[in-house]
C-alpha distance (Angstrom), angle and dihedral (degrees) to the residues before:
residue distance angle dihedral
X1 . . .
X2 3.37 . .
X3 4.16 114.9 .
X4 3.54 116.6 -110.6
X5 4.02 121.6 -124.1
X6 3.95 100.3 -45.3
X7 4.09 121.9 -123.3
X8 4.09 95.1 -169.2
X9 3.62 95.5 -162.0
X10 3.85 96.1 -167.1
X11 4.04 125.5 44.9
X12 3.28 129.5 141.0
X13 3.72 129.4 -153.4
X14 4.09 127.6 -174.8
X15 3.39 139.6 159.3
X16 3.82 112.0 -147.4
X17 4.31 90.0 -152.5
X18 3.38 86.8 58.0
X19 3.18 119.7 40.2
X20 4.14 130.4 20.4
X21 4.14 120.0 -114.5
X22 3.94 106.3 171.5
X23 3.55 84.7 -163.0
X24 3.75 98.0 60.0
X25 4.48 88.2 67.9
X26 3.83 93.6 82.2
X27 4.18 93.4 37.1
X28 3.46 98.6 72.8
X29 3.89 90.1 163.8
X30 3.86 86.1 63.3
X31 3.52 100.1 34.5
X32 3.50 101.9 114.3
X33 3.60 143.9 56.5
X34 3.87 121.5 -52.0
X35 3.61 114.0 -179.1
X36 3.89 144.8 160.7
X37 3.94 89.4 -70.2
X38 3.52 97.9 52.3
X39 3.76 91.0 41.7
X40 4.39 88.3 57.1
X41 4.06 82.9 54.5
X42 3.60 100.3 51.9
X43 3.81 89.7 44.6
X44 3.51 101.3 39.6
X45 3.76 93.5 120.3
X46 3.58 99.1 43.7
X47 3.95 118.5 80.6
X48 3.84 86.7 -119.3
X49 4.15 105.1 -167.7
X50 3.26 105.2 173.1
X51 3.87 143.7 -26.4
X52 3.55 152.7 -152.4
X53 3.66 127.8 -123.5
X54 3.35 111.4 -140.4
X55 4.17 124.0 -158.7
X56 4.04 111.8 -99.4
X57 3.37 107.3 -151.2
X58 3.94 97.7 -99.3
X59 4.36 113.5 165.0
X60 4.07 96.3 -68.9
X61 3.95 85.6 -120.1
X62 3.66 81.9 72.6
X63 3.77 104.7 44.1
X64 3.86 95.3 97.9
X65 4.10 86.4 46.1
X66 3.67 85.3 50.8
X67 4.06 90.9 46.7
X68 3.65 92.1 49.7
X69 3.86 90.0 48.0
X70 3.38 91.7 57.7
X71 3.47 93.0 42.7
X72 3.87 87.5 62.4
X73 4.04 96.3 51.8
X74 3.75 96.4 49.7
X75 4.25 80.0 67.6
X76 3.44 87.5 73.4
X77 4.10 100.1 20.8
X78 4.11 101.7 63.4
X79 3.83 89.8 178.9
X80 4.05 85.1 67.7
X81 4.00 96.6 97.8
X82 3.78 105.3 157.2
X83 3.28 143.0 9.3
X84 4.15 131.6 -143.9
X85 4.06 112.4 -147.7
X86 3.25 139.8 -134.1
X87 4.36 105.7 -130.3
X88 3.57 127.5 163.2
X89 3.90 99.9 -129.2
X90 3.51 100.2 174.6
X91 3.73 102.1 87.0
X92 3.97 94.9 64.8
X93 3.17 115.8 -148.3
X94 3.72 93.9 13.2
X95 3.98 86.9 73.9
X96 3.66 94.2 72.4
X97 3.99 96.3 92.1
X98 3.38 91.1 46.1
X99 3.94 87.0 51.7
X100 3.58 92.8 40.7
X101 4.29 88.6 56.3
X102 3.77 87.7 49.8
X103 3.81 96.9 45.2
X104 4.01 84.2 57.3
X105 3.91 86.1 57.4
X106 4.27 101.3 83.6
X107 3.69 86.7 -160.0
X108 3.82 94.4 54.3
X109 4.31 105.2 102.9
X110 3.33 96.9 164.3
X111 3.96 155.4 -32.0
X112 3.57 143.9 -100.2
X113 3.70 135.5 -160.7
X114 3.71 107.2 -158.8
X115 4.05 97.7 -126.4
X116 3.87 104.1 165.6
X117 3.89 93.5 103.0
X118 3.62 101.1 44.5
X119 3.82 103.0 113.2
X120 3.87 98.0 -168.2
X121 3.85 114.5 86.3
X122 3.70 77.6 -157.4
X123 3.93 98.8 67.4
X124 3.99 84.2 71.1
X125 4.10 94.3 62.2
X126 3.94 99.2 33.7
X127 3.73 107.3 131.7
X128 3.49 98.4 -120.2
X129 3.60 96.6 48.9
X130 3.34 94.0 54.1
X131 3.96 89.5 48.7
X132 4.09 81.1 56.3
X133 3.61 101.6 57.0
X134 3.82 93.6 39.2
X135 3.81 82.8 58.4
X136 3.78 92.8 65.9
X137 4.25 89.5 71.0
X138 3.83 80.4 67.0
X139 3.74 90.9 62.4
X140 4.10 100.0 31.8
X141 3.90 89.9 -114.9
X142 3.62 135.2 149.4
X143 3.84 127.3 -134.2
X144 3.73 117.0 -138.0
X145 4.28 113.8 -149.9
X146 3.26 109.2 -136.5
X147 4.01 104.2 -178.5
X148 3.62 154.0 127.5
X149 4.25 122.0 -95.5
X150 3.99 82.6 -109.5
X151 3.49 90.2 62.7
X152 3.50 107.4 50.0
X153 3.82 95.7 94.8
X154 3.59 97.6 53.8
X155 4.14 79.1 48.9
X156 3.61 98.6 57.6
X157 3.76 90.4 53.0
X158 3.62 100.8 53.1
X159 4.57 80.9 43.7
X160 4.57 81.0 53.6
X161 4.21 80.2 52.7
X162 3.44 105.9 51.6
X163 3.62 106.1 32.2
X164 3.76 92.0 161.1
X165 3.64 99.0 74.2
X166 4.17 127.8 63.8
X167 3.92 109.7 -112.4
X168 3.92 109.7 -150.4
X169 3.81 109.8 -163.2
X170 3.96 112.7 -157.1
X171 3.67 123.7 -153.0
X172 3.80 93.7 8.5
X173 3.70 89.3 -80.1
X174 3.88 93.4 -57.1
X175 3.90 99.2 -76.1
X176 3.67 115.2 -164.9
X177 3.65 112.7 -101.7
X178 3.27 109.5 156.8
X179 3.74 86.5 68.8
X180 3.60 99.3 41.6
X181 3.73 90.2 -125.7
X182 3.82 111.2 150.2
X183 3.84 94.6 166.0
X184 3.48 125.3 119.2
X185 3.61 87.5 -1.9
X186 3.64 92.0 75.9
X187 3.47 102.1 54.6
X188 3.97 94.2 38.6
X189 3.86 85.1 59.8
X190 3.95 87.9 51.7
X191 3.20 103.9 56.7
X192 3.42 91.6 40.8
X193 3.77 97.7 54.7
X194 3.86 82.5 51.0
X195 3.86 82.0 79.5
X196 4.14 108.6 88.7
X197 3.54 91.4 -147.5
X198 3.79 102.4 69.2
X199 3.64 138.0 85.1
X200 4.09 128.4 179.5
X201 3.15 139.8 -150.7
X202 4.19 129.6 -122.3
X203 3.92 91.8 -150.0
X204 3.53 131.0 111.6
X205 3.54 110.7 20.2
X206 3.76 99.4 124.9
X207 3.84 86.4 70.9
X208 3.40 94.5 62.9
X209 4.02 91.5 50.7
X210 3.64 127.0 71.3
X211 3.79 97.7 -60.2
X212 3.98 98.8 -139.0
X213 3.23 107.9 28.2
X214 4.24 110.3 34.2
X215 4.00 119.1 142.3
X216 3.76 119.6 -155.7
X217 3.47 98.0 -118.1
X218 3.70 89.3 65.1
X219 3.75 81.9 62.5
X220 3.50 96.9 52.9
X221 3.78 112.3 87.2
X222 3.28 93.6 41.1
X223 4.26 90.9 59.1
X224 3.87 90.3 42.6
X225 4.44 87.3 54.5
X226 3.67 83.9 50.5
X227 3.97 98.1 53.3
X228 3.80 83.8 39.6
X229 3.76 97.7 61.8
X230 3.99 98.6 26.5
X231 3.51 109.0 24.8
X232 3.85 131.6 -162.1
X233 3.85 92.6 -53.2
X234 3.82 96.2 63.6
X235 3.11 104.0 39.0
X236 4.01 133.7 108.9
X237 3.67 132.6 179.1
X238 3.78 115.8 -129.1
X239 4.15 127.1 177.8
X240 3.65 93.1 -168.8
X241 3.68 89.0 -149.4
X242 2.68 132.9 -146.7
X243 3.65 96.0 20.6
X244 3.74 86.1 60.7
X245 3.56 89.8 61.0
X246 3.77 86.4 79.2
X247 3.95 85.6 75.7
X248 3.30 115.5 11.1
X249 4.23 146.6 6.1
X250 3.75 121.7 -100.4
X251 3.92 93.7 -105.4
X252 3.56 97.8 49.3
X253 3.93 86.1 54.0
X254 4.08 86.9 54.0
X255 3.65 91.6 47.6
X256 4.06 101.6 38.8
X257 4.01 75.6 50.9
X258 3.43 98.5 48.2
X259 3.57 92.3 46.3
X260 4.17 102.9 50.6
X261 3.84 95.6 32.9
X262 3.90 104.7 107.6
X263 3.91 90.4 -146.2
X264 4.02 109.7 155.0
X265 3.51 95.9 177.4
X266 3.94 131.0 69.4
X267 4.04 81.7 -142.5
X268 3.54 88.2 53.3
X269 4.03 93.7 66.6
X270 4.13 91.7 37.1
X271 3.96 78.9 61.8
X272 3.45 103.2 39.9
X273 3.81 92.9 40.7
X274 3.75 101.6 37.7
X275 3.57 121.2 -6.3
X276 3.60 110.7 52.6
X277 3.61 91.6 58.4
X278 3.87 98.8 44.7
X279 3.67 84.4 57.9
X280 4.32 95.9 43.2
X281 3.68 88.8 49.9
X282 3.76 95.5 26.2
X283 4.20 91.2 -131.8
């Protein structure tokens, strides 16, 4: 089947000159710039829509430099829809500037605080934290999880304590693939689906298998536990490109997708593919 019109809801785009991402020095794969252009290249056999730009990690002095940046190619890139943040949450109150700036940014949808290298469970549940991601109901924004599979407990509490804002979890919480290892990982992502209030992400799970050598059907339990605890209606496609070019191309992401995904339903795909993130990011 061919896909219909594609939503990606999670690109990233950077330009090394420009901007600073520490994380970039030991990538040197990705250690350049990646822009619209090279996006159109990568996709070129995909019926690529519309997308979401999602924050890279720059220094967070330069997150609304980054913003504005962005801001500036999606003049000339039409497909660029929405954008995901960078904010600084965990100062409470104190975030509400920062929120305030991005709120005055139309293409802003919502924000993500980078969490996968916080070591302390506890960072999730401090009170000012918590206080900073309640503040994005204020502002009608999103909050994209970006974790580890260890972390995904501590995750669904802070979801149960801020039930007015959308949780979007990318990557399906990291699980580890390259190992085969489904357990806890499984049941974390359970009971957190069994809160209403968040969505996920199938996008970037090739990165967490065996970079060079990674066969779909290593792929495939994890994608059927997704469907199983989200189903078609919360459910987005993502490439994370160009991470993902670190272990595979754009189409063979569409195809090992289109492949695995139990899906019965042509409206199943149009929701998977397009809908459900038009509505999350309202694009």
């Amino acid at each position: 089947m061919a896909p219909p019109t594609i939503v990606d809801s999670h690109v990233h785009l950077w330009n090394p000159a420009q901007l600073r991402y520490t994380w970039l020095d030991g990538l040197p794969a990705l250690n350049r710039a990646f822009q619209p252009v090279d996006l159109a290249a990568a996709s070129a056999s995909a019926n690529l829509g519309k997308f979401i730009f999602v924050e890279c990690g720059c220094e967070p002095a330069q997150s609304l430099a980054e913003i504005d940046w962005i801001a500036t190619l999606a003049m000339s890139e039409t497909r660029l829809k929405g954008i995901v943040a960078q904010a600084s949450l965990e100062g409470g109150d104190t975030a509400r500037p920062q929120l305030e700036m991005l709120a005055s940014r139309p293409l802003v949808k919502g924000v993500r605080r980078n969490l996968q290298s916080e070591q302390d469970a506890g960072f999730f549940l401090q009170p000012k934290f918590i206080l900073g991601v309640r503040l994005l109901a204020e502002f009608g924004f999103t909050f994209d999880l970006c974790l580890r599979n260890n972390q995904l407990c501590a995750a669904a509490e802070l979801v149960r304590r801020v039930p007015e804002v959308t949780f979007v979890l990318d990557h399906l919480g990291k699980p580890d693939v390259g190992n085969q290892s489904l357990r806890p990982w499984a049941n974390d992502l359970d009971a957190l689906a069994g809160l209403p209030n968040v969505v996920a992400k199938i996008s970037g799970l090739t990165t967490e298998a065996n970079w060079h050598d990674w066969q779909p059907a290593e792929l495939a339990p994890y994608l059927k536990q997704a469907f199983a605890n989200f189903g078609p209606e919360r459910l987005m496609f993502g490439s994370d490109w160009p991470v993902m070019t670190l272990a595979t191309t754009y189409r063979r992401w569409i195809e090992t997708v289109q492949t695995l995904m139990p899906f019965s339903k042509e409206q199943d795909w149009v929701q998977f593919f397009q809908t459900n993130a038009e509505r999350i990011y309202r694009v």
